[in-house]
C-alpha positions as a Markdown table, in Angstrom:
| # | Residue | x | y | z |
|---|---|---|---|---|
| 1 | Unk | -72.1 | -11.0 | -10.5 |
| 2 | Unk | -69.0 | -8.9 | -10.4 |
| 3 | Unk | -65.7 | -10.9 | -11.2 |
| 4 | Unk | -62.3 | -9.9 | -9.9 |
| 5 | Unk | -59.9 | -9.0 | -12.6 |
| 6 | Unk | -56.8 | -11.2 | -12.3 |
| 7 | Unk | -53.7 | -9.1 | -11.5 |
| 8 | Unk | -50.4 | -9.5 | -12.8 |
| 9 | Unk | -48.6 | -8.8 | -16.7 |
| 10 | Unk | -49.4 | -10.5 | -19.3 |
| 11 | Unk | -46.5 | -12.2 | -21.4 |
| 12 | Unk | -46.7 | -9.2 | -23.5 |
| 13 | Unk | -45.9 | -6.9 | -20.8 |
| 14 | Unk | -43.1 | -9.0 | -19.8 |
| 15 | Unk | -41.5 | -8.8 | -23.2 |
| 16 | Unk | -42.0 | -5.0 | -23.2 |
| 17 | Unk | -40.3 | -4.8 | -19.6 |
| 18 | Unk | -37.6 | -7.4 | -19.7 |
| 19 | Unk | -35.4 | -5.6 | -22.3 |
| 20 | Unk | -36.1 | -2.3 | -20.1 |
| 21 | Unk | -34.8 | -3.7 | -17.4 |
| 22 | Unk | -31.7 | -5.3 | -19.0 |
| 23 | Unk | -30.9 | -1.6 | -20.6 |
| 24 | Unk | -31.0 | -0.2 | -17.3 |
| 25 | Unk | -28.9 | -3.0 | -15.6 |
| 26 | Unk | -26.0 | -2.5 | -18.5 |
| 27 | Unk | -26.4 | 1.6 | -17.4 |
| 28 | Unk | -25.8 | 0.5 | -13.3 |
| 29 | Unk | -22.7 | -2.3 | -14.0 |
| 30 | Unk | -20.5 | 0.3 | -14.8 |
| 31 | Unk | -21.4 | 2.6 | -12.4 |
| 32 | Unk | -21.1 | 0.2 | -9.7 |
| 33 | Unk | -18.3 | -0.7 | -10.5 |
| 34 | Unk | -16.9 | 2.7 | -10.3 |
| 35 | Unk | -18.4 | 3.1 | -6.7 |
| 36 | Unk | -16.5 | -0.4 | -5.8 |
| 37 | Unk | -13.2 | 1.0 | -7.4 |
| 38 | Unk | -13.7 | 4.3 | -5.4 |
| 39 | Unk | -14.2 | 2.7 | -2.3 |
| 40 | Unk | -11.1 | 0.4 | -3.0 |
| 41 | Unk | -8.8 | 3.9 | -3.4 |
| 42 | Unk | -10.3 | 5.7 | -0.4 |
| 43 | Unk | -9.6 | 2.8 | 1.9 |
| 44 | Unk | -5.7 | 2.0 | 0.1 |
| 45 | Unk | -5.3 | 6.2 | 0.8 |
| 46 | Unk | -6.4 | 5.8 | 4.2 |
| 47 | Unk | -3.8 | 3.2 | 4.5 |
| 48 | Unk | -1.1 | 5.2 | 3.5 |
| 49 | Unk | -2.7 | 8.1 | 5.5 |
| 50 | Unk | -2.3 | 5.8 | 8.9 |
| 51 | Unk | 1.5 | 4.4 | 7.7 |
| 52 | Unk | 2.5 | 8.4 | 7.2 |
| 53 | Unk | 0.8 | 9.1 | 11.0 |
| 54 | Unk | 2.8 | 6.3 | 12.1 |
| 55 | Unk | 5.8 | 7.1 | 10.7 |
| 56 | Unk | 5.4 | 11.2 | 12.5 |
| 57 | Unk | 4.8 | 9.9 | 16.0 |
| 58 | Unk | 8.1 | 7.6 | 15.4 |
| 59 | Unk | 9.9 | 11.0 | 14.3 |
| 60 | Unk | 8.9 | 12.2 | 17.6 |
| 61 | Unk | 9.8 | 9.5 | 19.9 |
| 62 | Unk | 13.2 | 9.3 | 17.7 |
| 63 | Unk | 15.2 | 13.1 | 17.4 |
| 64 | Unk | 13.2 | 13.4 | 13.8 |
| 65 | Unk | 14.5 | 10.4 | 12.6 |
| 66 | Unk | 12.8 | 8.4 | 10.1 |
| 67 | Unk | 13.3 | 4.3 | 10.5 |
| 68 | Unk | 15.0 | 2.3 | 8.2 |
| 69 | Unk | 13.6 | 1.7 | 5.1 |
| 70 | Unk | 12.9 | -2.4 | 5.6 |
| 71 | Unk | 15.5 | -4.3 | 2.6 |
| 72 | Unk | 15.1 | -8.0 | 2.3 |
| 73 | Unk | 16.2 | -10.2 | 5.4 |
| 74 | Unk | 18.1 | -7.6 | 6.8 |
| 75 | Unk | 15.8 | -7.7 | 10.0 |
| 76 | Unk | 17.7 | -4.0 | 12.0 |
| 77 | Unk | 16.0 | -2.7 | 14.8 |
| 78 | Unk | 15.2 | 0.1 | 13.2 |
| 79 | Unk | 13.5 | -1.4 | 10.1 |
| 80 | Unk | 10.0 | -0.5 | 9.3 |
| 81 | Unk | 9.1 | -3.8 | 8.4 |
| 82 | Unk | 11.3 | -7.2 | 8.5 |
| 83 | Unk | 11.5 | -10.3 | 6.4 |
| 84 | Unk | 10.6 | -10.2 | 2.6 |
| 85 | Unk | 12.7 | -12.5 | 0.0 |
| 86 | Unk | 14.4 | -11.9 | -3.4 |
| 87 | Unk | 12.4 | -14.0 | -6.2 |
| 88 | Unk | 13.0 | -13.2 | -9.7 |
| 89 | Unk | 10.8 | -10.4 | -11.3 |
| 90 | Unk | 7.8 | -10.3 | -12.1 |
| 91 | Unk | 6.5 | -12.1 | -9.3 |
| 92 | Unk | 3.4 | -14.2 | -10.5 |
| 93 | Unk | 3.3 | -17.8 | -7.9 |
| 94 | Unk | 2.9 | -16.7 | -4.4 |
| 95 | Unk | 3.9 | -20.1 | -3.5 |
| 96 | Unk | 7.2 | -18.8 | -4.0 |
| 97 | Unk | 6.7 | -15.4 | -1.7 |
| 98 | Unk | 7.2 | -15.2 | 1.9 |
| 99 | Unk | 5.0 | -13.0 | 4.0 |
| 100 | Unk | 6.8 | -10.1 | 5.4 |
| 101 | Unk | 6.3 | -9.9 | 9.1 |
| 102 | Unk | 5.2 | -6.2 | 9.2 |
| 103 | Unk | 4.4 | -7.0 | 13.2 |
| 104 | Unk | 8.2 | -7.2 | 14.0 |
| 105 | Unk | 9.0 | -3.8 | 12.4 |
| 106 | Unk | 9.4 | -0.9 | 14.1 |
| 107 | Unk | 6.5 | 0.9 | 12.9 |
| 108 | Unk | 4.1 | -1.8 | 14.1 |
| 109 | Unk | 3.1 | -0.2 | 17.6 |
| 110 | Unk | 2.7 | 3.7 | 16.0 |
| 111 | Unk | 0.0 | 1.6 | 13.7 |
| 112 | Unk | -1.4 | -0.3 | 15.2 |
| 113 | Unk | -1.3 | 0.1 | 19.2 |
| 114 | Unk | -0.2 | -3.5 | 19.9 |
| 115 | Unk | 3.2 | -4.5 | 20.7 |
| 116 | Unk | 6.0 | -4.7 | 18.7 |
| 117 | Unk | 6.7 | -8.6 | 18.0 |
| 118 | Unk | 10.5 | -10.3 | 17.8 |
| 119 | Unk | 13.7 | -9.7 | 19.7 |
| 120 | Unk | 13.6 | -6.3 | 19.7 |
| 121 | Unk | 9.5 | -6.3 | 21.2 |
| 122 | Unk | 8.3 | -6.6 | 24.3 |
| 123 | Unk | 8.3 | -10.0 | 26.0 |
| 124 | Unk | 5.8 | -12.9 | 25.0 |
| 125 | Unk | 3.9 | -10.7 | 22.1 |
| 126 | Unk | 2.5 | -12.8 | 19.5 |
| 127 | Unk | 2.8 | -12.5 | 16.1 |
| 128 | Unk | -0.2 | -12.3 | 13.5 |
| 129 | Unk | -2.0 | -15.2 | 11.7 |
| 130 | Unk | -1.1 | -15.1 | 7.7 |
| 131 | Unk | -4.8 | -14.9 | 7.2 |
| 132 | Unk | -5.6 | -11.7 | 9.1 |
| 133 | Unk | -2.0 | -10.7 | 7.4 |
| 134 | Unk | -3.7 | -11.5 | 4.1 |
| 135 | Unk | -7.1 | -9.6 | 4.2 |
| 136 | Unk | -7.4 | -6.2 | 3.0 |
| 137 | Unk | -10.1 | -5.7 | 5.5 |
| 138 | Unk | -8.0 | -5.8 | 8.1 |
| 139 | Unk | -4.7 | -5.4 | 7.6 |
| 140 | Unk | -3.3 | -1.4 | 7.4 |
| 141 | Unk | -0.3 | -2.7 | 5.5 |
| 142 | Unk | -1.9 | -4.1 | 2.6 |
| 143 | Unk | -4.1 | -2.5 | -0.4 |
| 144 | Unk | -7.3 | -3.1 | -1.3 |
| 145 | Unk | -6.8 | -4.2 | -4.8 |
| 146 | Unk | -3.6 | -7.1 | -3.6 |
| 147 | Unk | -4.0 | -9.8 | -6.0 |
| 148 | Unk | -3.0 | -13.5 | -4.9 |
| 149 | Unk | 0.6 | -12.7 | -4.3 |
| 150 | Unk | 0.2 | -9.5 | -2.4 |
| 151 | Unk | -2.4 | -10.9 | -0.3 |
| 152 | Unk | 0.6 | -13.6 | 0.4 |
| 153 | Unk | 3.1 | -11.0 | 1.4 |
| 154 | Unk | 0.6 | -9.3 | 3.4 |
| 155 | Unk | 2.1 | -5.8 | 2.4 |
| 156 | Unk | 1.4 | -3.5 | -0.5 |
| 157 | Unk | 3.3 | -0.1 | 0.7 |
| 158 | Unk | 7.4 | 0.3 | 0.4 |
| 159 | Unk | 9.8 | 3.3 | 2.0 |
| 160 | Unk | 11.8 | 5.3 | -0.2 |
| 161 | Unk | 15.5 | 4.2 | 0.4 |
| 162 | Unk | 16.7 | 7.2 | 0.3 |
| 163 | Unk | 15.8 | 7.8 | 3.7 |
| 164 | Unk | 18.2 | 6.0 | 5.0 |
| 165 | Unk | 22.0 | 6.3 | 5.4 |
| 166 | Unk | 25.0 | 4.4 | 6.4 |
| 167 | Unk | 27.0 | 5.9 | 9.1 |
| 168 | Unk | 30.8 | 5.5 | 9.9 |
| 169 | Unk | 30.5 | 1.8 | 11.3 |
| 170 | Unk | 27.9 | 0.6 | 9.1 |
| 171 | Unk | 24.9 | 1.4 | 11.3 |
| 172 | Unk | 22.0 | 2.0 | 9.1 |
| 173 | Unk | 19.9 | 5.2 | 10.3 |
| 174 | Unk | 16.8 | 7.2 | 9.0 |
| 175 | Unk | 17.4 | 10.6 | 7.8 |
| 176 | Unk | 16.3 | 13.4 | 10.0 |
| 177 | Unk | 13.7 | 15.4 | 8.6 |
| 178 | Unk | 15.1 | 18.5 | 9.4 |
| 179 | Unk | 17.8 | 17.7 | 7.0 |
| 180 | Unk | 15.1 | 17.3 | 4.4 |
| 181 | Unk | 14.7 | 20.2 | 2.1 |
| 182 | Unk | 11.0 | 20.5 | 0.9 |
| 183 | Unk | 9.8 | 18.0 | 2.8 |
| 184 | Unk | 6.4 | 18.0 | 1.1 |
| 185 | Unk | 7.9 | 17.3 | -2.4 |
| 186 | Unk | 10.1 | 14.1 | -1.1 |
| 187 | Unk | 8.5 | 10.4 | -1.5 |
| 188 | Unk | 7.8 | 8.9 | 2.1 |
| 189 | Unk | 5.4 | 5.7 | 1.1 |
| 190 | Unk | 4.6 | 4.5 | -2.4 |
| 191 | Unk | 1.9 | 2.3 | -3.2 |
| 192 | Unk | 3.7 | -0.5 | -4.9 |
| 193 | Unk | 2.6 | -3.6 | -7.6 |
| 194 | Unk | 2.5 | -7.0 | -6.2 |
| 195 | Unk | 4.8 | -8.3 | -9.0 |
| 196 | Unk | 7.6 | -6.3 | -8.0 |
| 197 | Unk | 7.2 | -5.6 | -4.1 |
| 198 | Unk | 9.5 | -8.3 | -2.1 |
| 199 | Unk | 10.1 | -6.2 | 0.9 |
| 200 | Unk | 9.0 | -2.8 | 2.4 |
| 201 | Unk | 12.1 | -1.0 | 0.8 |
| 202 | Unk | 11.8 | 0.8 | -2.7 |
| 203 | Unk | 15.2 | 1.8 | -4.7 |
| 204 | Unk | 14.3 | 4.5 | -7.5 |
| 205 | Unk | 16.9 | 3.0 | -9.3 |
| 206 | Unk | 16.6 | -0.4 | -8.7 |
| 207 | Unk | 14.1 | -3.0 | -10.9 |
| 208 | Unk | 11.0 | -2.3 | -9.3 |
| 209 | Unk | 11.2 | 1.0 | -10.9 |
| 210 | Unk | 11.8 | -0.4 | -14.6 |
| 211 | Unk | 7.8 | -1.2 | -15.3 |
| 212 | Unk | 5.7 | 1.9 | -16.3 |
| 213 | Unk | 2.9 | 0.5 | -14.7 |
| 214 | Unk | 3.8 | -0.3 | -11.3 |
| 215 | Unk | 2.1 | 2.1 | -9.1 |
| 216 | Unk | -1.6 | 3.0 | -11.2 |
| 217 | Unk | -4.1 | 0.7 | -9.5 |
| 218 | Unk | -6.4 | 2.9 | -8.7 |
| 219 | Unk | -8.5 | 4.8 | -11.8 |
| 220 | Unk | -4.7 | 4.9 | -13.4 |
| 221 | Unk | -3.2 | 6.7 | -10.4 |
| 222 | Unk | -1.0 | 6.3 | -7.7 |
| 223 | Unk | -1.3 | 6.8 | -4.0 |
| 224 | Unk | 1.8 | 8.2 | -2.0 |
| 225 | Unk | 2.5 | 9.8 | 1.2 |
| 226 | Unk | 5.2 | 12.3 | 1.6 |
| 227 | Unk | 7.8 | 13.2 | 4.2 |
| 228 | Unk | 5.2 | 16.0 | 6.0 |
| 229 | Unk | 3.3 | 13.4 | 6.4 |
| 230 | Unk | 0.8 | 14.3 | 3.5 |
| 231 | Unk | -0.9 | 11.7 | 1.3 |
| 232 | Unk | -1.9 | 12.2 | -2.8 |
| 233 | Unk | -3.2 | 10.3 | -5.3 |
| 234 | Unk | -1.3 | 11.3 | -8.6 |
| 235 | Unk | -2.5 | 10.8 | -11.9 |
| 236 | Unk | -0.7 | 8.8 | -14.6 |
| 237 | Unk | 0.9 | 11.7 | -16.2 |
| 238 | Unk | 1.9 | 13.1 | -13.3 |
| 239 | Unk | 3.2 | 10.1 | -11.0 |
| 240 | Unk | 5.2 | 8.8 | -13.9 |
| 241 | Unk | 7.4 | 12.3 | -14.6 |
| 242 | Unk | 7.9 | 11.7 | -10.8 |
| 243 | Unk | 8.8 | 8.1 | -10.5 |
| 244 | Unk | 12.4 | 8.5 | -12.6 |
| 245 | Unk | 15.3 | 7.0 | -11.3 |
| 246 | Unk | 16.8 | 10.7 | -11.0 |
| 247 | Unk | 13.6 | 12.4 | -9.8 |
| 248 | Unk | 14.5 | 15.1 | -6.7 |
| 249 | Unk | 11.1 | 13.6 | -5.4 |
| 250 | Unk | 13.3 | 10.6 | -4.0 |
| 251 | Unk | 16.3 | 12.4 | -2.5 |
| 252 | Unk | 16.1 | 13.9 | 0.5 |
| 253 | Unk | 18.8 | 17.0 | -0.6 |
| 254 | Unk | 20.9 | 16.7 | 2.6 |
C-alpha cells in the first residue's frame, strides 16, 4: 500500500527559513522607505510645479505682474493667499495656528479651476472644509511630508517678498517680470518648514530664514520654483549658499 508523504516543512526547515526571511525583510525596509520618500518629493515638486503654472497664467491675465506675496492678516486683493497669524517661533502646538485660507487668494482659480472665495470672488462660492485643507492628498497647497501643524495651516509653500513693491499711495503690487533680470536665477516659491511658515510670504531676512534646516525635507534638499516658472530640487549644499539673507537669488534687480 502506497502512503502519501505529508507535505509541508518540518520545524527544522522553519528555523533555516525564518532567519532568511528576516535578512531579507531588514534588506527591503530601507528600500521602501526610500521609494515612500521618493514619492513624497515628486508629489511636493508637482505642487510647486502647479503653484508656478498658476502664478504664469496670472502674469498673463495681469500686464506680467506677479500677485502680492500673501503677509499675515493683511488680506489685499492681490495677495496670493490670505489669513495666516504671528505665533512665536518655532511653531510646535497647532492648536495655536490658524489655517490660511488659500481659497480666498488670488491664485486660487489659476490652481485650481474653482472660484475664488471672499469679497473679492465671485458671488455665493464656498470656502473649503479644514479637512480637505489638511490632507496632502488633496490639497496643491500643502506638502507631502506637513507634520501636525502644517497639516493645520493647510499650506507648506511661501512667495519671495521681494516680489512685491509699495507704490506712491501705499498700494502693494507684484513686480513685473520683465523688470526681472535673470528670471530663471530669482526665488518664486520655496518649500518652507512648518515651524516657521505662518503665512504664504517669505522675507530672506526675516526669522524664517535664521534656521539652517528649514527647507531640506526631502533626501536633504529643497524644492523651489523660480520666476520662469521652472521648478528644482537643490541639494543641501547648494540651497543653503542660496538661502542667505543677501543672496541675488531673492531680489529681483529692478
Amino acid at each position: 500500500m502506497n502512503r502519501e508523504r505529508a507535505t509541508g516543512f518540518t520545524f527544522t526547515e522553519l528555523l533555516v527559513c525564518i532567519p532568511c526571511v528576516l535578512v531579507v525583510l531588514i534588506m527591503l525596509v530601507p528600500a521602501v522607505r526610500e521609494a515612500k520618500e521618493k514619492a513624497k518629493d515628486a508629489r511636493c515638486r508637482s505642487n510647486v510645479r502647479n503653484l508656478a503654472m498658476g502664478m504664469m497664467l496670472y502674469l498673463n491675465d495681469f500686464d506680467g505682474h506677479f500677485p502680492a506675496a500673501g503677509k499675515c492678516g493683511r488680506n489685499l486683493e492681490n495677495d496670493w493667499t490670505w489669513g495666516g497669524n504671528v505665533v512665536p517661533l518655532p511653531q510646535t502646538d497647532p492648536e495655536k495656528c490658524q489655517r490660511v485660507q488659500i481659497e480666498k487668494g488670488v491664485l486660487w482659480p489659476y490652481v485650481m479651476g474653482m472660484a475664488r472665495v471672499g469679497p473679492y470672488g465671485e458671488p455665493g462660492a464656498k470656502g473649503m472644509r479644514d479637512e480637505w485643507c489638511s490632507s496632502p492628498d488633496k490639497n496643491p497647497y500643502l506638502c507631502p511630508t506637513a507634520g501636525p501643524v502644517g497639516r493645520k495651516r493647510g499650506l507648506s509653500y511661501s512667495m519671495n517678498a521681494r516680489l512685491e513693491v509699495s507704490e506712491a499711495g501705499g498700494a502693494v503690487v507684484g513686480v513685473r517680470i520683465s523688470e526681472i533680470k535673470g528670471p530663471s536665477r530669482k526665488i518664486l516659491l520655496v518649500d518652507e518648514s512648518d515651524l516657521t511658515l505662518n503665512d504664504g510670504y517669505f522675507d530672506a531676512k526675516g526669522e524664517e530664514n535664521k534656521s539652517p534646516e528649514v527647507h531640506l525635507k526631502h533626501n536633504g534638499g529643497a524644492n523651489m520654483a523660480f520666476c520662469d516658472g521652472h521648478v528644482a530640487w537643490l541639494e543641501k549644499k547648494r540651497a543653503l549658499k542660496i538661502m542667505g539673507a543677501d543672496s541675488d537669488h531673492f531680489f529681483p534687480s529692478r
